[in-house]
C-alpha positions in Angstrom: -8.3 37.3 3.0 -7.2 38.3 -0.1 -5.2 34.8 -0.4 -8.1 32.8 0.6 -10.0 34.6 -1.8 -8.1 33.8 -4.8 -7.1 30.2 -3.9 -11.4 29.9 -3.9 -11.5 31.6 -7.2 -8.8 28.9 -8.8 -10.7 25.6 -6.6 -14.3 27.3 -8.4 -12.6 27.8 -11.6 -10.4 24.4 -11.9 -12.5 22.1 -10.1 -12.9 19.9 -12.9 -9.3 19.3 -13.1 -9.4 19.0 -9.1 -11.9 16.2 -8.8 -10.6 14.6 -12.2 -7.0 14.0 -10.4 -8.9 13.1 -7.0 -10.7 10.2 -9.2 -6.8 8.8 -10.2 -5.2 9.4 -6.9 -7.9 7.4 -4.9 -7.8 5.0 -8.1 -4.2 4.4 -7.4 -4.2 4.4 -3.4 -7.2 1.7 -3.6 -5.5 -0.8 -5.9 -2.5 -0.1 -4.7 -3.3 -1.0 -1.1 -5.2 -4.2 -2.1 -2.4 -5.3 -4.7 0.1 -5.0 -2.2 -1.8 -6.4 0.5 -2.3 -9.5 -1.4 1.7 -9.3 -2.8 2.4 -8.7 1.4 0.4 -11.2 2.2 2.2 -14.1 0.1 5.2 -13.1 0.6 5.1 -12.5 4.4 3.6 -15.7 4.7 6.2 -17.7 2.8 9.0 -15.4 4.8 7.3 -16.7 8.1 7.2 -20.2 7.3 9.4 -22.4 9.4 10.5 -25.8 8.4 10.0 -28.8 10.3 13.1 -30.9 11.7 12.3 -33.5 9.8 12.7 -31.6 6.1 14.7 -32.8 3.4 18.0 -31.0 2.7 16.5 -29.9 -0.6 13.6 -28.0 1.0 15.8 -25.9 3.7 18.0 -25.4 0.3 14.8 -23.8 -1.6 13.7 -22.4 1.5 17.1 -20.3 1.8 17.0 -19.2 -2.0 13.5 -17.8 -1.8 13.9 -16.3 1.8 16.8 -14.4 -0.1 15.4 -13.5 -3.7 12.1 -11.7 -0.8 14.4 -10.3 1.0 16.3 -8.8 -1.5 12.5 -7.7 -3.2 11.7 -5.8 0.1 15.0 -4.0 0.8 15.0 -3.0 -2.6 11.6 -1.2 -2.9 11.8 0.0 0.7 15.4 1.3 0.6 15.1 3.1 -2.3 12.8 6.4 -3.7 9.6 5.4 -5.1 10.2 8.2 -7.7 13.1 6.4 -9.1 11.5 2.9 -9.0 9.1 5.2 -11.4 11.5 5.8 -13.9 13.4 2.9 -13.6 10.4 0.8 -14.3 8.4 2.6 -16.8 11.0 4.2 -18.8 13.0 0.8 -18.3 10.8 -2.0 -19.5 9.2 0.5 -22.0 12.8 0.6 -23.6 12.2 -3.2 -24.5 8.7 -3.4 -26.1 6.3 -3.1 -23.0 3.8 -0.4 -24.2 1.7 0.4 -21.3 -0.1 3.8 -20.3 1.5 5.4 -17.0 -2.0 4.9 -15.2 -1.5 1.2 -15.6 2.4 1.2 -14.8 1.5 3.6 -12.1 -0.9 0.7 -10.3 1.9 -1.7 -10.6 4.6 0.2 -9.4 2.9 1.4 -6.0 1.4 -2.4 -5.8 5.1 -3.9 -5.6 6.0 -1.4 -3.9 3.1 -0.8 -1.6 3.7 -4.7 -1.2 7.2 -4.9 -0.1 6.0 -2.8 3.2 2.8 -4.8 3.6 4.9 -7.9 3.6 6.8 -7.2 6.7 4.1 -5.7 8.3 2.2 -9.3 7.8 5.0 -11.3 9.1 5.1 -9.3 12.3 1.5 -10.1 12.7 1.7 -13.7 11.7 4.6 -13.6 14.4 2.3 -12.0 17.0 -0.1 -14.7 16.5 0.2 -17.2 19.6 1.9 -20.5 18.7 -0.8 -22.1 20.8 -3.0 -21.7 17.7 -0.8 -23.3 14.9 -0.5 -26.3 17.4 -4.3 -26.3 18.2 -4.6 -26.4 14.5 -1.8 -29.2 13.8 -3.1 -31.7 16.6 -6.7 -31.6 14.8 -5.7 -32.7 11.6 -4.8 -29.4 9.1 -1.9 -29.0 7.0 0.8 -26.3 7.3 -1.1 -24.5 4.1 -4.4 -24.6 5.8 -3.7 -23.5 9.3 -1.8 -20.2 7.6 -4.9 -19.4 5.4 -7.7 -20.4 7.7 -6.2 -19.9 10.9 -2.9 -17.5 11.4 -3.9 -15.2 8.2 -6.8 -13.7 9.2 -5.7 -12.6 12.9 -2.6 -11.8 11.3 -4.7 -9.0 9.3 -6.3 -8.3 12.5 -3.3 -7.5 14.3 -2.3 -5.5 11.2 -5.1 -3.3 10.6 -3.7 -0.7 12.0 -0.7 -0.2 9.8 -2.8 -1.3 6.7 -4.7 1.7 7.3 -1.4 3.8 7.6 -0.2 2.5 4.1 -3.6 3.2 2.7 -3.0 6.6 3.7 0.3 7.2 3.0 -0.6 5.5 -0.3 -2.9 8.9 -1.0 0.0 11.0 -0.3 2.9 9.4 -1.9 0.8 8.4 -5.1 2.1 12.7 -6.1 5.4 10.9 -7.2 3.9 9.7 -9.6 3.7 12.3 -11.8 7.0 11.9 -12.9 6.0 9.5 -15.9 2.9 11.5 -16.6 0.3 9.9 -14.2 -2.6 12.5 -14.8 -2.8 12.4 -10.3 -3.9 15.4 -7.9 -0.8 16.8 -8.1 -0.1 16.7 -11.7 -3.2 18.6 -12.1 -2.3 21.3 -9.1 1.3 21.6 -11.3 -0.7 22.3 -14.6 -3.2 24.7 -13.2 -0.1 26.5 -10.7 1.3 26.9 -14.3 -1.3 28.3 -16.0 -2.6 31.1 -13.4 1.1 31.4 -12.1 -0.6 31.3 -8.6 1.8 28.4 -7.2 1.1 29.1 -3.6 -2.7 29.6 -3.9 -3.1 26.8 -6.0 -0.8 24.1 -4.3 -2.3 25.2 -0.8 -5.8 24.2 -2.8 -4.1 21.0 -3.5 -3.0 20.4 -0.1 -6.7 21.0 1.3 -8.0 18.4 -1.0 -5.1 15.8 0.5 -6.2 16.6 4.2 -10.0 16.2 3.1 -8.8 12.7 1.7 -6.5 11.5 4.2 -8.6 13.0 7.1 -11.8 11.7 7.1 -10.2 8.1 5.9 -8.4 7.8 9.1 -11.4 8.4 11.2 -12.9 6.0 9.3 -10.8 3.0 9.1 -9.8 4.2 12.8 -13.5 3.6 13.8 -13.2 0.4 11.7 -10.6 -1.0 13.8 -12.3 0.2 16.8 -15.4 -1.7 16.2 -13.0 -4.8 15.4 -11.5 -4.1 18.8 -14.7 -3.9 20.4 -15.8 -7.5 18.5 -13.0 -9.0 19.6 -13.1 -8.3 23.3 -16.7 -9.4 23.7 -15.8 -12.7 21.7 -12.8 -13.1 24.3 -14.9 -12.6 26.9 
């Protein structure tokens, strides 16, 4: 009790500080998630595209250069710590003239990153899309460019709601690294309060309460969203 009692006292006491880094953490897990859906979302499309037999040389040649410089985008940023892409990147390009506040190189940074993940998760769901419907779409008259963005795209997202949702999340969590070029997040503000009571354990177990009341609730959320999409789906079928 006497645990719960003071980990109350510092939540009461701090809360400012609390809600202030809740405000920057959901700021970067929204922006991130959208950025890098929209980054996944181009990329995973132009990964997905398959030439036609009938393509010039010079097209399978540009095809094969881009197709590399993606692929070596997505293992980068997924094969390596997001904390070091942090430094890397803000520290880096700082070192040459780029002046920009950590809040703003903190939205970039999970966007590409956040991005590399969203754009394999879009090309598996362009790829579960039946072939049957690019044809349908080809035999009526639209291009290749139309029948990805009217046609494939959209049940692509469908098919990838679920592990949207799961970066959104993980976005919440994973947005703590961040703190390592001076984002002002949940956790930074948990590590400046543990540092000024010298209550680490009662205040970082207040920190990770706010997480679960963030994460929580969002994934009953989005998880009745996608239910509901489910549900639409099946009675359009039908």
């Amino acid at each position: 009790m006497q645990f719960i009692e003071t980990a109350w006292g510092i939540f009461t006491k701090y809360s400012i500080l609390f809600f202030s880094g809740v405000k920057i953490t959901l700021l970067l897990a929204i922006t991130g998630t959208v950025f890098g859906l929209m980054i996944g979302l181009v990329v995973g499309a132009i990964r997905a595209i398959s030439l036609e037999p009938r393509s010039s040389k010079f097209s399978r040649i540009c095809k094969k250069v881009i197709d590399w410089v993606l692929t070596v985008y997505i293992e980068f940023f997924r094969g390596t710590p997001m904390m070091v892409q942090s430094f890397f990147m803000y520290y880096g390009l700082k070192s040459i003239g780029l002046n920009w506040t950590p809040i703003v190189a903190g939205i970039v940074i999970i966007s590409i990153n956040t991005g590399a993940y969203m754009a394999e998760i879009v090309r598996s769901g362009i790829q579960a899309v039946d072939k049957g419907q690019t044809e349908g779409a080809r035999s009526v008259g639209m291009s290749h460019l139309q029948t990805m963005f009217y046609i494939i795209i959209p049940q692509a997202i469908r098919n990838s709601f679920p592990s949207i949702i799961n970066e959104f999340i993980v976005n919440i969590k994973d947005s703590s690294v961040l703190n390592v070029i001076a984002v002002n997040d949940l956790y930074f503000q948990g590590s400046s309060v543990a540092g000024s009571v010298f209550k680490y354990t009662e205040t970082f177990f207040v920190v990770a309460m706010i997480y679960l009341c963030l994460t929580y609730p969002t994934s009953k959320i989005l998880g009745y969203i996608e239910k509901r999409m489910a549900n639409t789906t099946g009675k359009v079928g039908a």
